[in-house]
Structure formats: C-alpha cells, structure tokens
C-alpha angles and dihedrals in degrees: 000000000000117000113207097203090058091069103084120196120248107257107245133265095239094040092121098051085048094066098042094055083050099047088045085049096056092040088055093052089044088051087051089056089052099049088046099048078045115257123160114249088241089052091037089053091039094047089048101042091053088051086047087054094047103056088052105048088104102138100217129126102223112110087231098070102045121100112269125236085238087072107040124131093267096050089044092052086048097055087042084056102042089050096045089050084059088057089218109208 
C-alpha cells in the first residue's frame, strides 16, 4: 500500500539564496525597528550581528547549520547601513 506522505520533493536548486534573501530582508526590518525605537547604526549593527550569531551557534558540522557568508558582520553592517541612510519612519 503506497503512502503518499512518504514521497518527499526534491529541495530546490536556489534554496540557499532563498534564505539568504529572507534572512537580509528581516535584518533589514529589524534594523528599521531599531532606527525607529533610536539606536545608533553602530549599536543597532553590533546588537544584530550578535543575534545573527547566535541563531546560528549551532555547533553542528553539517554545512546546513553554519552560519552562511550571506549573513557575516560586514553584510549585516552593510544592511544596517543601507536601512539607517533610508531614514525608515
């Protein structure tokens, strides 16, 4: 007797950049919150790069759960950057 939950799709060839877009996109709303309760760019970089870290601190091996180079200190302070120079409000 066939299950058809058992059948799994295939993950997708540009899974990866997908959640890179996705992760940029929510640091870049978090960065607006931050702009928007006061936080100094520096603070606000510095406050989301150590949350970043922290999701990822998983200590596994597999390439999956480490933390991608989409997401490193210097992408992230450019995101901050980017979002603080459209003055969101």
């Amino acid at each position: 007797m066939p299950f058809p939950w058992l059948h799994s799709t295939p993950p997708r060839s540009d899974g990866v950049d997908r959640r890179a877009n996705v992760a940029s996109a929510e640091i870049a709303s978090r960065a607006g919150v931050l702009y928007r309760l006061g936080f100094s760019q520096a603070a606000a970089t510095r406050r989301l790069a150590a949350a970043v870290a922290w999701e990822y601190e998983t200590g596994s091996p597999h390439a999956a759960h480490r933390r991608p180079a989409a997401l490193s200190d210097q992408a992230i302070a450019k995101i901050v950057a980017d979002t603080f120079a459209r003055r969101p409000g």
